[in-house]
N, C-alpha and C positions, 0 to 999 in steps of 0.2 A: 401558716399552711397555704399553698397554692391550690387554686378551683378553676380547672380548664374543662373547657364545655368546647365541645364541636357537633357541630351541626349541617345540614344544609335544609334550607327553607325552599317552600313551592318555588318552580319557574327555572328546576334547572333546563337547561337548553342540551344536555348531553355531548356538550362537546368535547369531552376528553382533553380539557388544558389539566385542570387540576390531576388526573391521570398521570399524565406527562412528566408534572414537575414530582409527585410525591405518589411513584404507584404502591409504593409498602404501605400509603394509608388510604387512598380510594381507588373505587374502582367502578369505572363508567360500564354499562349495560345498555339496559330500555332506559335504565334511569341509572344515578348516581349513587354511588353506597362509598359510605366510609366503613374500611374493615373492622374486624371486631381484635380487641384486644390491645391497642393501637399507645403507646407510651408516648404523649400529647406532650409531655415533657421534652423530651428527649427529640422529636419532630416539629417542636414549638418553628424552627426557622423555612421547614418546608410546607408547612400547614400557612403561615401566614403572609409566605409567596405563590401558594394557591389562592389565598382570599383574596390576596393584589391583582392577580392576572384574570379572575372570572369575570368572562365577560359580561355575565349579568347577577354579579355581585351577591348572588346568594348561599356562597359557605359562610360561615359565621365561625368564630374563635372567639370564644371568652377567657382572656388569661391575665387571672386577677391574681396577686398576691394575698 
C-alpha cells in the first residue's frame, strides 16, 4: 500500500513557484494552500518539482511505499 503525505510547514515566503509548476495542486494567496481532493499519486512528478524549486524548502512529500 502507498502513504503520500503533503504538506507545507511554517516560513512559506508566498512566492508562487510551487503555483507555477503545479497550479491543479496549490495555490498561493496571503499564504500557501494545497487544494483539496488532490490524487498525490497521479501528481507524484509535479509535487516533487515543487519541493525541488522552493526557495525555502518548506513543501514537504512523503512518498513511501
Amino acid at each position: 500500500m502507498d502513504h503520500k503525505k503533503l504538506w507545507i510547514e511554517p516560513g512559506c515566503i508566498t512566492c508562487g513557484m510551487c503555483e507555477f509548476i503545479a497550479p491543479k495542486i496549490f495555490e498561493v494567496t496571503d499564504i500557501s494552500h494545497i487544494k483539496a481532493d488532490i490524487n498525490l499519486q497521479e501528481n507524484a512528478d509535479l509535487i516533487e518539482q515543487s519541493v525541488k524549486e522552493c526557495p525555502v524548502s518548506v513543501i514537504k512529500f512523503q512518498n513511501q511505499k
